[in-house]
N, C-alpha and C positions, 0 to 999 in steps of 0.2 A: 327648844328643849328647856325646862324647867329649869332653874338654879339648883335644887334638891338633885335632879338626876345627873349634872355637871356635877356635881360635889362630890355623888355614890359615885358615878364611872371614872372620876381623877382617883379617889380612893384606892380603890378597885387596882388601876394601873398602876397606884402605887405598892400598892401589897403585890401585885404580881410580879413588879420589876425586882423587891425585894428578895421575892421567894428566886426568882433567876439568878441573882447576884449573889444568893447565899448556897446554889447547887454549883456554882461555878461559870456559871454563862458571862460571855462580857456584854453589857451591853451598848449598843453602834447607833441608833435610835430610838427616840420616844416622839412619837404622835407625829410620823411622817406623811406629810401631807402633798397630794401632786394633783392633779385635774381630772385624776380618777378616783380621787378619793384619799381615804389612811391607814393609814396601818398603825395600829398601837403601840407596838415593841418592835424592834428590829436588832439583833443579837448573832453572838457567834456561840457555839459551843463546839472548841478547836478550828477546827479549816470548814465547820459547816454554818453555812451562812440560817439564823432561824428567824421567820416571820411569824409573829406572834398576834394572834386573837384573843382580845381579853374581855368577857362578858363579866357584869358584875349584878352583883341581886341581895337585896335583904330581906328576903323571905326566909322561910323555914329550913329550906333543902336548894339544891345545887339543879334541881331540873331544869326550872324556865332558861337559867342561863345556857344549860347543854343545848334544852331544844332550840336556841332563840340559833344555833349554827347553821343556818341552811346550805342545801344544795349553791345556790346562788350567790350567796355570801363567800363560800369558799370561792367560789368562779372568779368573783371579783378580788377579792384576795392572790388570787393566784397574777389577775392581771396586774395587779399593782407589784409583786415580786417584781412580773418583770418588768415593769417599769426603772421599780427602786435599781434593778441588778444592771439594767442598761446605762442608767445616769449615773451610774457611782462605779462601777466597775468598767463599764463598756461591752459587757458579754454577759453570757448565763455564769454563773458560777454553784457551786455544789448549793442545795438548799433543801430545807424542810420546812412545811407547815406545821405551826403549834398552836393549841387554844389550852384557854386557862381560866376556868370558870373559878369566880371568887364568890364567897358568902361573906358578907359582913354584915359586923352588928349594927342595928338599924339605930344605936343608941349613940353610941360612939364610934363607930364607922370602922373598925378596928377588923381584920381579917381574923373568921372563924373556922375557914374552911379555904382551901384551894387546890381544885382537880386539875391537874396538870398532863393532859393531854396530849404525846409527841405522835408527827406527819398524820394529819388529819385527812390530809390532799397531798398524795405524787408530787412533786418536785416535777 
């Protein structure tokens, strides 16, 4: 991965953690990593535990990031909950799937836009 796309998708996760923190969500992790993979955000909002998808894009509009969510992408996403839920909790616990597509300025990196997207994928 390029340096430039490291820089947009830290960006990115950070305008999105911000946009969480300022609705209310606490957030529990950032860029949790296991031998399946990651997860970007990892949050409560109350007693619901939220795993967060954060695509980020500086183009024009919010598309490419919606469509870049695949069937497959959630799948694995889904695996990794349970992963996160098994090693930190020891069981399932209440949860939802979130994505969060960000637009930012391709100038200064700065969030113009962020679609915020709640339970994408069943729990």
């Amino acid at each position: 991965m390029t340096r430039r796309r490291l820089e947009v998708g830290a960006a990115g996760e950070a305008a999105a953690r911000a946009y969480l923190e300022e609705k209310g969500y606490a957030i529990e992790e950032l860029n949790f990593r296991c031998p399946l993979g990651e997860i970007d955000i990892i949050a409560r909002e109350g007693s619901m535990l939220v795993f967060c998808e954060v695509r980020t894009n500086t183009g024009g509009d919010l598309t490419a990031a919606l469509e870049s969510m695949t069937p497959s992408k959630l799948k694995r996403l889904r695996r990794l909950a349970l992963y996160y839920q098994q090693k930190v909790y020891g069981s399932d616990i209440p949860c939802r799937f979130d994505f969060l597509a960000v637009l930012l300025d391709p100038e200064n990196r700065q969030a113009l836009e962020i679609k915020h997207i709640q339970n994408v994928v069943s729990g």
